[in-house]
TIVO-2410 file (N, C-alpha, C; in nm, 3 decimals):
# residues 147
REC num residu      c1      c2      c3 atome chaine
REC   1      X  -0.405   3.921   0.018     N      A
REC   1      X  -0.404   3.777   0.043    CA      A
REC   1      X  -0.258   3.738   0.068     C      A
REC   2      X  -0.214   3.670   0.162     N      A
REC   2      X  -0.049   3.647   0.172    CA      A
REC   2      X   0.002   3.516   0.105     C      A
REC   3      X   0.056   3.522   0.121     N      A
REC   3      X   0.121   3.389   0.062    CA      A
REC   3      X   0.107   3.286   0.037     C      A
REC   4      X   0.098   3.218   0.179     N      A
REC   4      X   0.033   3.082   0.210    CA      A
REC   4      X  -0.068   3.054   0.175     C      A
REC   5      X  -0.170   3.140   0.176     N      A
REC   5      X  -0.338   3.100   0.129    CA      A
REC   5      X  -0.300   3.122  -0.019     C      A
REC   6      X  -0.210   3.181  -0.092     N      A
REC   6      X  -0.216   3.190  -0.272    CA      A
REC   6      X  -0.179   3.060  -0.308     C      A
REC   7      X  -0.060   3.016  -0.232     N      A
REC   7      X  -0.036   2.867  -0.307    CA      A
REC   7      X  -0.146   2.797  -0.244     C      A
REC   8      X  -0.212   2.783  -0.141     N      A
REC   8      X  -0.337   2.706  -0.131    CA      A
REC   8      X  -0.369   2.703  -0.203     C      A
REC   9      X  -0.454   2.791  -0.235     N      A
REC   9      X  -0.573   2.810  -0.292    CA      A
REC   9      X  -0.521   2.758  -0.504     C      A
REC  10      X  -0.397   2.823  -0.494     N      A
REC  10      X  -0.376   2.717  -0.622    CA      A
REC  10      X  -0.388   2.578  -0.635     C      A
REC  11      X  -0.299   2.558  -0.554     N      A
REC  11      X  -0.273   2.393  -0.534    CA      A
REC  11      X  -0.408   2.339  -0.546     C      A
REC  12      X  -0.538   2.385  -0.449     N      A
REC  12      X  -0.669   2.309  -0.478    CA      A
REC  12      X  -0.731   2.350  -0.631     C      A
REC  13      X  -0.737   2.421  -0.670     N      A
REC  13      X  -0.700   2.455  -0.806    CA      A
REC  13      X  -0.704   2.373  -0.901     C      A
REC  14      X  -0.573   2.342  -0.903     N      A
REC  14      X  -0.508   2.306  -0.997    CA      A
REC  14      X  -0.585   2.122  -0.963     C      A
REC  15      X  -0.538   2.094  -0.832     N      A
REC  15      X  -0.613   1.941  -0.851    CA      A
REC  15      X  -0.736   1.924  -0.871     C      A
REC  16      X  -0.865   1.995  -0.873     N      A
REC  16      X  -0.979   2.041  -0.948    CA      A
REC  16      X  -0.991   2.001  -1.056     C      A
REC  17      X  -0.872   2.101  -1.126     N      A
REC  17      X  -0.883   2.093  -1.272    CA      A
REC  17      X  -0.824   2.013  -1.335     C      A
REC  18      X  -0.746   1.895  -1.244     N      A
REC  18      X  -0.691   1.784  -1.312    CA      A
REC  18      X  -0.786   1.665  -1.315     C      A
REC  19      X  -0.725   1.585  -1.441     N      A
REC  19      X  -0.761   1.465  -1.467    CA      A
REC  19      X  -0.828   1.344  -1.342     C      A
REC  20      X  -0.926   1.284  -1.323     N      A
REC  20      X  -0.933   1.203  -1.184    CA      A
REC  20      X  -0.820   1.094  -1.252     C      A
REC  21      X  -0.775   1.141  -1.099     N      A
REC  21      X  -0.665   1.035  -1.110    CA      A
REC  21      X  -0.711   0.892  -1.094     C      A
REC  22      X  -0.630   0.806  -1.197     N      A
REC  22      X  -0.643   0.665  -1.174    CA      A
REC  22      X  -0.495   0.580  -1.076     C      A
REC  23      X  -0.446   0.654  -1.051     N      A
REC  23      X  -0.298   0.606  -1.022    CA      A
REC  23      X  -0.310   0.651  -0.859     C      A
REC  24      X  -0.384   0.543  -0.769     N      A
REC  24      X  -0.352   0.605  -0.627    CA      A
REC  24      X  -0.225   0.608  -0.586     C      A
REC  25      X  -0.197   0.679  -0.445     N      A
REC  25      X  -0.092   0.616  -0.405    CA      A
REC  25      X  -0.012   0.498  -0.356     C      A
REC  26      X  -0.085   0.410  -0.388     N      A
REC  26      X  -0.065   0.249  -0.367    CA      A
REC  26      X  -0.068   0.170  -0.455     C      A
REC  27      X  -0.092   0.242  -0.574     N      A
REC  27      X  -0.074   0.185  -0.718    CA      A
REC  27      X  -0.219   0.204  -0.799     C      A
REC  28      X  -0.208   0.159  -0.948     N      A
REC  28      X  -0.286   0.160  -1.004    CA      A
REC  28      X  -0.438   0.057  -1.035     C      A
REC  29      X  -0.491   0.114  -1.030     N      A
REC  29      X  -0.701   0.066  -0.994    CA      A
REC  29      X  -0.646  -0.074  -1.075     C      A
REC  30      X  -0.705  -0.151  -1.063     N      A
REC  30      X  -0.703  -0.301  -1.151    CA      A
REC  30      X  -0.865  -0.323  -1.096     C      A
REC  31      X  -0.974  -0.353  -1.199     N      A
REC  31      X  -1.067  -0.372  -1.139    CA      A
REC  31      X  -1.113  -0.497  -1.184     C      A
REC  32      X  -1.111  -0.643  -1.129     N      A
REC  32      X  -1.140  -0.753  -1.132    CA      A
REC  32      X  -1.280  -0.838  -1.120     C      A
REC  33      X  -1.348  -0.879  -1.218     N      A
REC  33      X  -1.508  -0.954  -1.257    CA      A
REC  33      X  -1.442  -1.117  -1.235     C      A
REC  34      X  -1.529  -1.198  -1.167     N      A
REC  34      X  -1.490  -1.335  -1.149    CA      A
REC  34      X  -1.596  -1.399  -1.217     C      A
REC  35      X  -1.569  -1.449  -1.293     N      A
REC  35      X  -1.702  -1.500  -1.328    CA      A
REC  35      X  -1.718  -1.684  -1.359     C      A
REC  36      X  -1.871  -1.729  -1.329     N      A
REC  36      X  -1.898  -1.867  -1.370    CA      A
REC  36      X  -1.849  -1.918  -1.209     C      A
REC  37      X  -1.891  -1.847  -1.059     N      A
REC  37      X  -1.911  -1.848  -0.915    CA      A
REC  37      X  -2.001  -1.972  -0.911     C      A
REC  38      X  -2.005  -2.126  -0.925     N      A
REC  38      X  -2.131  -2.193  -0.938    CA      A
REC  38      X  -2.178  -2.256  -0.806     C      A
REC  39      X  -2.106  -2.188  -0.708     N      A
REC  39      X  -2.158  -2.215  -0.572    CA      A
REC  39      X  -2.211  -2.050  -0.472     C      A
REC  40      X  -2.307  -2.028  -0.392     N      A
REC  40      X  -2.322  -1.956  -0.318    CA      A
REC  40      X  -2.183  -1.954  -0.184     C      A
REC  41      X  -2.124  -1.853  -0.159     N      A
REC  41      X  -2.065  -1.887  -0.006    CA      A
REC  41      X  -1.916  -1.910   0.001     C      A
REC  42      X  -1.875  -1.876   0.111     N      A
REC  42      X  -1.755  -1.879   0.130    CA      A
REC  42      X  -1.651  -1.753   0.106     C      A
REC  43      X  -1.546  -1.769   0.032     N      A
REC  43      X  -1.478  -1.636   0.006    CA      A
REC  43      X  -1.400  -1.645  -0.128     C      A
REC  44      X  -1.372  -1.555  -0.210     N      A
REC  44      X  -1.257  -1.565  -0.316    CA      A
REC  44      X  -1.102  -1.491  -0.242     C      A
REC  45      X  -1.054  -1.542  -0.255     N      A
REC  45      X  -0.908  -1.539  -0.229    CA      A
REC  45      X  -0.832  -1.461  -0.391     C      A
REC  46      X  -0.768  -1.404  -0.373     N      A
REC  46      X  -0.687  -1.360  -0.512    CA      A
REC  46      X  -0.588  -1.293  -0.441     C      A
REC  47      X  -0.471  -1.329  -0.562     N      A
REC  47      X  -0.331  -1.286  -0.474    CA      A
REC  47      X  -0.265  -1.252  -0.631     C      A
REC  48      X  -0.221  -1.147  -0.605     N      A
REC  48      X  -0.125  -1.084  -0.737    CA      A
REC  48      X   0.034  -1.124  -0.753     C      A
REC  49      X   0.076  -1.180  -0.806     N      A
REC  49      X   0.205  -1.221  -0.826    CA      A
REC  49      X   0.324  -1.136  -0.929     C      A
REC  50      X   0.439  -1.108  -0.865     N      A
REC  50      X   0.526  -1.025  -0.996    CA      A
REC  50      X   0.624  -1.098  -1.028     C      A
REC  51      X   0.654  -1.281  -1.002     N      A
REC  51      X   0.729  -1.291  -1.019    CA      A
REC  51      X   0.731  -1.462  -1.074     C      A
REC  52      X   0.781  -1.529  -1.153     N      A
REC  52      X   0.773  -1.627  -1.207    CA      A
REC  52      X   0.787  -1.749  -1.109     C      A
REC  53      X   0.932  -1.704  -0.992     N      A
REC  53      X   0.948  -1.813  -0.881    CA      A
REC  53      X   0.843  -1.829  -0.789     C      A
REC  54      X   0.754  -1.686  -0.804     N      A
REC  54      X   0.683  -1.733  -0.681    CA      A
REC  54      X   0.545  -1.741  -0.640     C      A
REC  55      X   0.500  -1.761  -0.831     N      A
REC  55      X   0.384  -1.816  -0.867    CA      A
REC  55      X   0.270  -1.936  -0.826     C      A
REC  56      X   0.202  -1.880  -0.751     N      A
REC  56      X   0.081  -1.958  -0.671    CA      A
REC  56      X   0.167  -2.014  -0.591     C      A
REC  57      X   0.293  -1.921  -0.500     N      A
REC  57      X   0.322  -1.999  -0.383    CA      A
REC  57      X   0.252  -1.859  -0.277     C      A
REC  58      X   0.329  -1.842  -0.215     N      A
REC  58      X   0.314  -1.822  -0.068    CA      A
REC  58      X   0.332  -1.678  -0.051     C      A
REC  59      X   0.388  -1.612  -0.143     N      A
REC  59      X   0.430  -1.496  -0.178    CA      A
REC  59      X   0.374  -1.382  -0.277     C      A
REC  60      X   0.299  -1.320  -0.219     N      A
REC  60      X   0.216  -1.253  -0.319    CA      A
REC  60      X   0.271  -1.090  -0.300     C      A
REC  61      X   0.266  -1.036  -0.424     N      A
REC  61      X   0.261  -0.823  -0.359    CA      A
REC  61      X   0.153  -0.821  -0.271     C      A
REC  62      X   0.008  -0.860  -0.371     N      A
REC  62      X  -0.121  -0.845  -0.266    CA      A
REC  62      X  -0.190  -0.924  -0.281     C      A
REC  63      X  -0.280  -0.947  -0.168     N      A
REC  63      X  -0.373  -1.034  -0.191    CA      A
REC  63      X  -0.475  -0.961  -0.132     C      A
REC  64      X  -0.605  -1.040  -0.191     N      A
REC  64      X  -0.751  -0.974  -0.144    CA      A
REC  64      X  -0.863  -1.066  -0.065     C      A
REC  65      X  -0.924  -1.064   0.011     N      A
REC  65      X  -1.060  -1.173   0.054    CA      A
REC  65      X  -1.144  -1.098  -0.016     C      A
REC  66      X  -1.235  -1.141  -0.099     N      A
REC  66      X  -1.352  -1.125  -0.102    CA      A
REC  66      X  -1.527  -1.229  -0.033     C      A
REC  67      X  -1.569  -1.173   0.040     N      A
REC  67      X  -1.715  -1.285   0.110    CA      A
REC  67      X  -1.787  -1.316  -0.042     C      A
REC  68      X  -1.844  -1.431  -0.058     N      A
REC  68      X  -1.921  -1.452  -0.156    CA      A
REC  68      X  -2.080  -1.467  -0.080     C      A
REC  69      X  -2.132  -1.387  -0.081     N      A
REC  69      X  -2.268  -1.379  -0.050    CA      A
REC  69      X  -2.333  -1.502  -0.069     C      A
REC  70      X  -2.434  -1.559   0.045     N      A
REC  70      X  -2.536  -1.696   0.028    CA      A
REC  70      X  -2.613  -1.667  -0.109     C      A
REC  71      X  -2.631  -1.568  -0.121     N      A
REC  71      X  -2.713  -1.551  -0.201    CA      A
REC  71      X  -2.634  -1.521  -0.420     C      A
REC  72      X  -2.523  -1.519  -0.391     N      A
REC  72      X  -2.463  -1.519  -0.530    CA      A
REC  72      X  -2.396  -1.599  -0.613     C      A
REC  73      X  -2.416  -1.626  -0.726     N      A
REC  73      X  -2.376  -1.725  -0.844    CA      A
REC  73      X  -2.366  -1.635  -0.958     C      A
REC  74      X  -2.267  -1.691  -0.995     N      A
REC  74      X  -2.235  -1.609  -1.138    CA      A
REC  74      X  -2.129  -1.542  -1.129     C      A
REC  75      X  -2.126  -1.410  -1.125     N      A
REC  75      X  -1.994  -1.285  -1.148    CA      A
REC  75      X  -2.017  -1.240  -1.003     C      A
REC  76      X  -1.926  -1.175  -0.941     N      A
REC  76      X  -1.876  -1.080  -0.833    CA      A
REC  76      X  -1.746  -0.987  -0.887     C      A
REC  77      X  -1.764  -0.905  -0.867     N      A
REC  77      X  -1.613  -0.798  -0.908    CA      A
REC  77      X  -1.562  -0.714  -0.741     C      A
REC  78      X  -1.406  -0.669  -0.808     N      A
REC  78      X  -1.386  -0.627  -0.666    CA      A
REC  78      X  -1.277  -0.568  -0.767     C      A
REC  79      X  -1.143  -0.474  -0.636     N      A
REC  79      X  -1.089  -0.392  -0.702    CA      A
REC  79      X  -1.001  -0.393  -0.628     C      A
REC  80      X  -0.807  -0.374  -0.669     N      A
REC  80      X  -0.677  -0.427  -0.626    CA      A
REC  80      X  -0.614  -0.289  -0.678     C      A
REC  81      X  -0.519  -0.255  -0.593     N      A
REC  81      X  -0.377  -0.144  -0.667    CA      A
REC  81      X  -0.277  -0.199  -0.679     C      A
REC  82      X  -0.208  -0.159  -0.768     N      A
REC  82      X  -0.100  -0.222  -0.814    CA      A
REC  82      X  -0.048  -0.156  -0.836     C      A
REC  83      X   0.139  -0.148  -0.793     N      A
REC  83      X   0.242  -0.023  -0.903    CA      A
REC  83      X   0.222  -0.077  -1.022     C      A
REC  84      X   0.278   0.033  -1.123     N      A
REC  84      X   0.312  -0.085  -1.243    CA      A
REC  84      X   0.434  -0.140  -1.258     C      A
REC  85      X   0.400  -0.215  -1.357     N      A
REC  85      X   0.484  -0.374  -1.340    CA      A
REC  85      X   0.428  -0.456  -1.426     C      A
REC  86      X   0.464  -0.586  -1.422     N      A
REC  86      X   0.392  -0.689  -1.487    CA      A
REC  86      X   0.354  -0.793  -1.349     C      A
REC  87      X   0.244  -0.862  -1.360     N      A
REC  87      X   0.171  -0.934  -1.292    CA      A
REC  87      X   0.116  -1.032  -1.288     C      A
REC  88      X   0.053  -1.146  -1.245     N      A
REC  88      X  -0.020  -1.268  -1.286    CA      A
REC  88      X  -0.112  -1.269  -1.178     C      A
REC  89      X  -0.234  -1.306  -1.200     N      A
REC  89      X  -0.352  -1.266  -1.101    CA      A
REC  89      X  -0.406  -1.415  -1.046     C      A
REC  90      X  -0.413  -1.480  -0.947     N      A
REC  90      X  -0.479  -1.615  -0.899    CA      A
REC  90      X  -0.578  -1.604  -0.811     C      A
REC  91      X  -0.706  -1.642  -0.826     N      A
REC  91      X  -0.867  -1.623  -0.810    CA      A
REC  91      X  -0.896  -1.796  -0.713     C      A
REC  92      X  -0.950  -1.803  -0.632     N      A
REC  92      X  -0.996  -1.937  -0.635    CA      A
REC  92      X  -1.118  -1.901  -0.509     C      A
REC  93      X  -1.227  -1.971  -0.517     N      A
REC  93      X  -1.290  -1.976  -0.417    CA      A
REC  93      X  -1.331  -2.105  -0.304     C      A
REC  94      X  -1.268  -2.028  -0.176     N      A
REC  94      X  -1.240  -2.126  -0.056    CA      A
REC  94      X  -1.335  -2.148   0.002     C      A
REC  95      X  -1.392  -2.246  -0.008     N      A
REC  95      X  -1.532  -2.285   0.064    CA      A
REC  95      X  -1.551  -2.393   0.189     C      A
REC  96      X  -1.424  -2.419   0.228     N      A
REC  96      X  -1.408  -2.459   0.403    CA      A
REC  96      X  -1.359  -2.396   0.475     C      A
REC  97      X  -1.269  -2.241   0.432     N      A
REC  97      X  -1.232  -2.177   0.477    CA      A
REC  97      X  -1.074  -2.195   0.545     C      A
REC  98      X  -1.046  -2.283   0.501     N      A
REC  98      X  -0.863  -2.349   0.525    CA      A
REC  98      X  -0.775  -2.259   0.428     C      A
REC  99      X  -0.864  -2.135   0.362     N      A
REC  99      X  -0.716  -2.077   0.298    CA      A
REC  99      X  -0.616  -2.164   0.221     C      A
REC 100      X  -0.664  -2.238   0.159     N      A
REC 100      X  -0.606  -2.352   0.040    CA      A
REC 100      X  -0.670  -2.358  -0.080     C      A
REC 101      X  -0.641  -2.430  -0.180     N      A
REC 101      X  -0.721  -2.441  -0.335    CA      A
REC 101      X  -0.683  -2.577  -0.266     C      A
REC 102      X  -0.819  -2.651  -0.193     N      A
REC 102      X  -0.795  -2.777  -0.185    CA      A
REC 102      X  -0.782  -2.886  -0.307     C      A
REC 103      X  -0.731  -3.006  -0.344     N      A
REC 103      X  -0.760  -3.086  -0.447    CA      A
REC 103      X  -0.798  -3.274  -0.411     C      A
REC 104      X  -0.823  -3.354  -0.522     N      A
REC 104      X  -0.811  -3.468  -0.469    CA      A
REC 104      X  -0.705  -3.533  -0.476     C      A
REC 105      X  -0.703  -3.648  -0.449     N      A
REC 105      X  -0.588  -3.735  -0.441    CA      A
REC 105      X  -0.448  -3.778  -0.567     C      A
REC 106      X  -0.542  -3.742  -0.672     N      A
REC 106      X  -0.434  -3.690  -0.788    CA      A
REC 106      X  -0.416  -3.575  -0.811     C      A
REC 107      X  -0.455  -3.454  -0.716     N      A
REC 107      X  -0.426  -3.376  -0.729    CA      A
REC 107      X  -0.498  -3.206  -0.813     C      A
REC 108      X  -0.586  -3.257  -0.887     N      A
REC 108      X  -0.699  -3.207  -0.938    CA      A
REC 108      X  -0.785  -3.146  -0.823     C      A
REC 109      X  -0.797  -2.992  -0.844     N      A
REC 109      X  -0.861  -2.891  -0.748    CA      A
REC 109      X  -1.021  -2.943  -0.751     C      A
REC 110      X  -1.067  -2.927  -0.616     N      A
REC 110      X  -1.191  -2.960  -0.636    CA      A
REC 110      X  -1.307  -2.794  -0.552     C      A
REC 111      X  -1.187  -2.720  -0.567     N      A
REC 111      X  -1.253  -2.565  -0.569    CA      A
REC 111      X  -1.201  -2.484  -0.726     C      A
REC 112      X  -1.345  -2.398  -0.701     N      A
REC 112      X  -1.327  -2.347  -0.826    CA      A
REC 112      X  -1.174  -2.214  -0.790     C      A
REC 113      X  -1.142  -2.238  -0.947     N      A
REC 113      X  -1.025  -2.166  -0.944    CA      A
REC 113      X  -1.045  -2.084  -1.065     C      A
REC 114      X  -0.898  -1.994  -1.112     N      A
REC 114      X  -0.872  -1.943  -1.238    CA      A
REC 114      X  -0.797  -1.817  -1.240     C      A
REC 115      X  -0.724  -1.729  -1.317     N      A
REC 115      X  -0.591  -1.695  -1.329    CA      A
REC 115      X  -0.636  -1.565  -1.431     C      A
REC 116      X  -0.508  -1.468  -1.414     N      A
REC 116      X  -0.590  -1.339  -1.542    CA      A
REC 116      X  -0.574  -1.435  -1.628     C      A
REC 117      X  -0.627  -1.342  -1.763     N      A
REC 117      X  -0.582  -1.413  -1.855    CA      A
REC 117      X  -0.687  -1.549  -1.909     C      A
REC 118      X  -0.714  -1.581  -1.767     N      A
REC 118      X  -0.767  -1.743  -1.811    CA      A
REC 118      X  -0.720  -1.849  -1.821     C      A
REC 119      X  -0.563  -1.823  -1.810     N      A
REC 119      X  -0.481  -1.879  -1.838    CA      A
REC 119      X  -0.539  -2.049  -1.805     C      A
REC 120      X  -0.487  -2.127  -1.946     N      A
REC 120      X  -0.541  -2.273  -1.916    CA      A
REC 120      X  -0.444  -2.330  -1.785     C      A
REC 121      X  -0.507  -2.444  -1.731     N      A
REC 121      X  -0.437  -2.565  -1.639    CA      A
REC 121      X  -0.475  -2.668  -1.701     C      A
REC 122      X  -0.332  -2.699  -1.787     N      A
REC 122      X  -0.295  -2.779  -1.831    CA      A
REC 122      X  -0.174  -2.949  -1.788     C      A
REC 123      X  -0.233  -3.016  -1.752     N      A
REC 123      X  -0.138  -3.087  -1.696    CA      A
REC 123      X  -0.100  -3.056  -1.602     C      A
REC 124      X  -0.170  -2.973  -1.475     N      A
REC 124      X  -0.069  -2.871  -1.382    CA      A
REC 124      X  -0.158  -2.782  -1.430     C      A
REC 125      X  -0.069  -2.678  -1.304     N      A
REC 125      X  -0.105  -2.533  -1.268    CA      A
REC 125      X  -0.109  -2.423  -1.378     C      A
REC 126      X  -0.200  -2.340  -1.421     N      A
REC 126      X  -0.147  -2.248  -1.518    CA      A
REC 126      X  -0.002  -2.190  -1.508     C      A
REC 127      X   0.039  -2.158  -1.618     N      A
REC 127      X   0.178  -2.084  -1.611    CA      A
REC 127      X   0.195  -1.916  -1.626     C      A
REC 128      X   0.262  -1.870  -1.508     N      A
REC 128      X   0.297  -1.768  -1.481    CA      A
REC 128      X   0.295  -1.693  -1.659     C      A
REC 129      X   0.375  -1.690  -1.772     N      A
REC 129      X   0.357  -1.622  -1.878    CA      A
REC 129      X   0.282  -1.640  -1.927     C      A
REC 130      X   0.172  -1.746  -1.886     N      A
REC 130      X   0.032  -1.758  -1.976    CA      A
REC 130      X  -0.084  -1.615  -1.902     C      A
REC 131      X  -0.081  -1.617  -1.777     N      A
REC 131      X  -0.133  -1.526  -1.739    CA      A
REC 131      X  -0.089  -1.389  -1.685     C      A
REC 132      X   0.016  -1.394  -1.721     N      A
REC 132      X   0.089  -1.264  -1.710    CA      A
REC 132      X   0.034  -1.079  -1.791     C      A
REC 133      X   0.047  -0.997  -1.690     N      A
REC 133      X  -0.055  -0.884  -1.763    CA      A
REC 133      X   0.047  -0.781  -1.710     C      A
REC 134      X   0.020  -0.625  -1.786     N      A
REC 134      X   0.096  -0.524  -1.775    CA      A
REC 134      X   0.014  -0.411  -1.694     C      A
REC 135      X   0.039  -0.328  -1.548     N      A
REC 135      X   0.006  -0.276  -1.527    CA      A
REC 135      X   0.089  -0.133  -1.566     C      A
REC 136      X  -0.003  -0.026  -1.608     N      A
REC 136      X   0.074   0.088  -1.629    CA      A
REC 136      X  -0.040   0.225  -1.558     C      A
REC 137      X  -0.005   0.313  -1.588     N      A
REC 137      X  -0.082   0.420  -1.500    CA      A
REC 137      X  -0.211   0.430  -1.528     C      A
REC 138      X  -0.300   0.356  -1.625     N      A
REC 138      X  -0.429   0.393  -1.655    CA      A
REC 138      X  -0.471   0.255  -1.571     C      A
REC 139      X  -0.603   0.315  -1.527     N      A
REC 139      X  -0.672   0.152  -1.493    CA      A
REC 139      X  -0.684   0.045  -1.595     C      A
REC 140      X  -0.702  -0.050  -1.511     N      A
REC 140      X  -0.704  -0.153  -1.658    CA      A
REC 140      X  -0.825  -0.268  -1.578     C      A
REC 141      X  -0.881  -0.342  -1.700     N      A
REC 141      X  -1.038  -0.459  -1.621    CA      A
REC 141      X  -0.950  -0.536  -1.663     C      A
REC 142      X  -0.975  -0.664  -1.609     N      A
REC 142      X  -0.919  -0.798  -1.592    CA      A
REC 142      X  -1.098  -0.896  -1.549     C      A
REC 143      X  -1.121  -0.976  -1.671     N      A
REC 143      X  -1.170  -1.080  -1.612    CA      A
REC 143      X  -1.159  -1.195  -1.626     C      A
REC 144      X  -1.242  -1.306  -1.552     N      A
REC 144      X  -1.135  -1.431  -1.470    CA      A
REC 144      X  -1.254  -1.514  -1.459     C      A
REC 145      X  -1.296  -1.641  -1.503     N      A
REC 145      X  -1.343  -1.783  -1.528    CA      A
REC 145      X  -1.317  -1.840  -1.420     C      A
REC 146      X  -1.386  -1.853  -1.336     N      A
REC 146      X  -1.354  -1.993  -1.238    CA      A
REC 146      X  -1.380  -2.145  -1.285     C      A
REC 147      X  -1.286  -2.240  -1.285     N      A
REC 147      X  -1.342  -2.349  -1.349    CA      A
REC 147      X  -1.304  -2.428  -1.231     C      A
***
């Protein structure tokens, strides 16, 4: 057998006999449940944040669409990579499709929203260290209240 095919044939081997990895190359599994959906339709929006300035602005590591099926109420889950880091997770579901957490005239969202953590909105927007979470190489669940 020469060479080349021995370290092959290790190399597949050896990743066989390893652990399934949770750590892709694009970061680590975060697997996200939304729950208390009390409308059919439209989409959830969620955007991962690493940074305090630039919390529920415009600037996300990632963000995700999810379709909310005519037919679903309640929970939907979906699934994000992340390096690790620390993070804050923002959920809302857009149901005119303007890509906004629309609100009314004082300002009060009139789409459902909500944050890891759960983090309350209090007076205002939840706060970045209220919903702040630690990603490290193992997967980790995160679930999330739309209110």
């Amino acid at each position: 057998m020469n060479r080349e095919l021995k370290l092959a044939l290790s190399v597949v081997a050896a990743l066989a006999l390893a652990p399934v990895g949770i750590q892709a190359a694009d970061g680590t599994l975060v697997r996200v449940s939304v729950s208390n959906i009390a409308k059919p339709g439209g989409v959830l929006l969620a955007g991962a944040y690493d940074q305090e300035s630039t919390w529920l602005g415009g600037t996300t590591v990632t963000s995700i669409e999810v379709p909310v099926p005519a037919t679903v109420t309640g929970t939907l889950s979906f699934e994000m990579h992340l390096p690790p880091g620390r993070y804050a997770l923002s959920v809302f579901q857009d149901m005119n499709g303007n890509r906004k957490l629309d609100a009314n005239f004082i300002g009060i969202p009139t789409e459902q929203s909500g944050s890891s953590n759960n983090a309350p909105a209090r007076f205002g927007p939840p706060k970045f260290r209220d919903a702040e979470f630690v990603v490290g190489n193992q997967a980790i669940d995160l679930a999330i209240r739309l209110n």
